[in-house]
C-alpha positions, 0 to 999 in steps of 0.5 A: 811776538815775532809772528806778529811783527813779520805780519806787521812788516809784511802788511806794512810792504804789501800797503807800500808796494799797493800804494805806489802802484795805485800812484803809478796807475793813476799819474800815467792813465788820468783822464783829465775832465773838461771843465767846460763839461760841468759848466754845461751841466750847471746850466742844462735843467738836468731831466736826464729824460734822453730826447737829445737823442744822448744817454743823458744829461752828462753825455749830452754835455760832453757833445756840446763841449765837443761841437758834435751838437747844438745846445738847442738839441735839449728839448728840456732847456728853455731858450734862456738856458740855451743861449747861456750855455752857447754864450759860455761855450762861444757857439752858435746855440742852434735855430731849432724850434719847440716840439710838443706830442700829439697822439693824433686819435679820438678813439676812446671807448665811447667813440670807437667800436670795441671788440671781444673782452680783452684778456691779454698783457695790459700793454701797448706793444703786446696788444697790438701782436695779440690781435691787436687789442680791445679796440676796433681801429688797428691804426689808432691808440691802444690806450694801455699807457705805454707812452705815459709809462714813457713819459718822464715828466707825466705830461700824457694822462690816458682818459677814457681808454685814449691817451692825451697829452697835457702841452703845458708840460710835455717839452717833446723829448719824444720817449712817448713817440718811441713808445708807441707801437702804432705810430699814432704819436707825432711830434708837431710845433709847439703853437700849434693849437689844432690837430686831425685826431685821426690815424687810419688810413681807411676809407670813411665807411670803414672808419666810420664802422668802427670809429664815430672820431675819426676823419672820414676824409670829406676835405672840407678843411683842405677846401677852405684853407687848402694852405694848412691842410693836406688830405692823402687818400682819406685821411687829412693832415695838418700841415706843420711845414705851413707858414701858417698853422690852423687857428681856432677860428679856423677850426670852427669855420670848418666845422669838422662833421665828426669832431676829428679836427679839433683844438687841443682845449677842446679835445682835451675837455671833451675826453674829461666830459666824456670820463664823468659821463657826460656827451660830447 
């Protein structure tokens, strides 16, 4: 019984001793949580996708609260959500404008030629070192599915070989940008209703040997709105800075040769025609 009891006493000293210490430990090293902080966090949509630029929604809202970014920063939260947590915080929400992705080729593997069967990693970044992959074009999509992998809110669906970006769900959190080892991804704005789906650089016979999508660089959109469009080399662009960006009706007065320039609509419906066996 004595054994017992010095173990008890023993035990009950040793709890007492922790006790205090733990009491000391945490009066003197407390680190005392911004309220502000979980406010933030209320009102941010909690995506946690990481396309402010923060590790996460918790980060990101510390960097509000701390005045080192705007709320506009969060690509997720809609104007109303942006407002709300400037109007909490007493800041300026920021003048930022929406984003959306583009994977700027037309490549799919109807349209472009395809090499020697591929044997290597299904994936982007390692094609591209293995000789660049199944395809022809060494500029445009691989189409392996990293920037979908990417993707935390499934807004790029890969058809026919060739990524395609679904607007009315991606938010240009920009992970897909990231993604992709050739660069063929840009972030443009949000109305944007049209794009070059073209990324090589090449002249137009080499493209055209390679890529029946692809901007020949003609300059027949840069002559008939010389506003909207730029062509560097042999590849046009369209011009995102513009007061005004090209509309449908423009894009079926130019009347593009090989399909390159294109409304999203069209580009997106001639990829599913085109995955059923249709033409396009």
């Amino acid at each position: 019984m004595s054994t017992l009891w010095i173990a008890a006493i023993v035990m009950g000293v040793l709890a007492l001793v922790l006790g205090t210490a733990i009491g000391i430990f945490v009066k003197f090293f407390k680190v005392d949580r911004d309220p502000r902080i979980e406010l933030v966090l209320e009102l941010l949509p909690g995506a946690n996708c990481g396309g402010c630029g923060r590790a996460g929604c918790a980060d990101f809202a510390k960097a509000v609260v701390a005045g080192e970014v705007q709320p506009f920063r969060c690509p997720v939260s809609s104007r109303e959500q942006v407002n709300a947590i400037a109007f909490a915080l007493g800041v300026d929400p920021g003048d930022g404008f929406a984003r959306r992705a583009v994977v700027c080729c037309s490549g799919d593997n109807r349209q472009t030629q395809m090499r020697k069967f591929y044997n290597g990693t299904i994936d982007c970044a390692a094609a591209s070192m293995i000789g660049g992959g199944p395809k022809g074009c060494r500029y445009g999509c691989i189409g392996m599915g990293n920037c979908a992998h990417a993707c935390p809110f499934g807004a790029i669906e890969v058809i026919n070989s060739l990524a395609v970006v679904h607007q009315e769900i991606c938010v240009g959190c920009g992970k897909c940008v990231d993604a992709c080892p050739r660069g063929v991804i840009k972030l443009v704005p949000a109305q944007s209703e049209a794009h070059v789906y073209c990324n090589s650089p090449e002249k137009g016979a080499v493209k055209r040997s390679l890529c029946h999508g692809g901007c020949i660089g003609c300059g027949k959109c840069e002559k008939a709105f010389p506003a909207k469009f730029k062509k560097t080399g042999f590849l046009a662009r369209v011009d995102y800075e513009a007061e005004e960006l090209p509309t449908a009706e423009d894009v079926a007065q130019i009347k593009c040769p090989t399909g390159a320039l294109a409304t999203e609509t069209r580009h997106y419906e001639a990829e599913k025609v085109s995955s059923r066996g249709g033409n396009k």
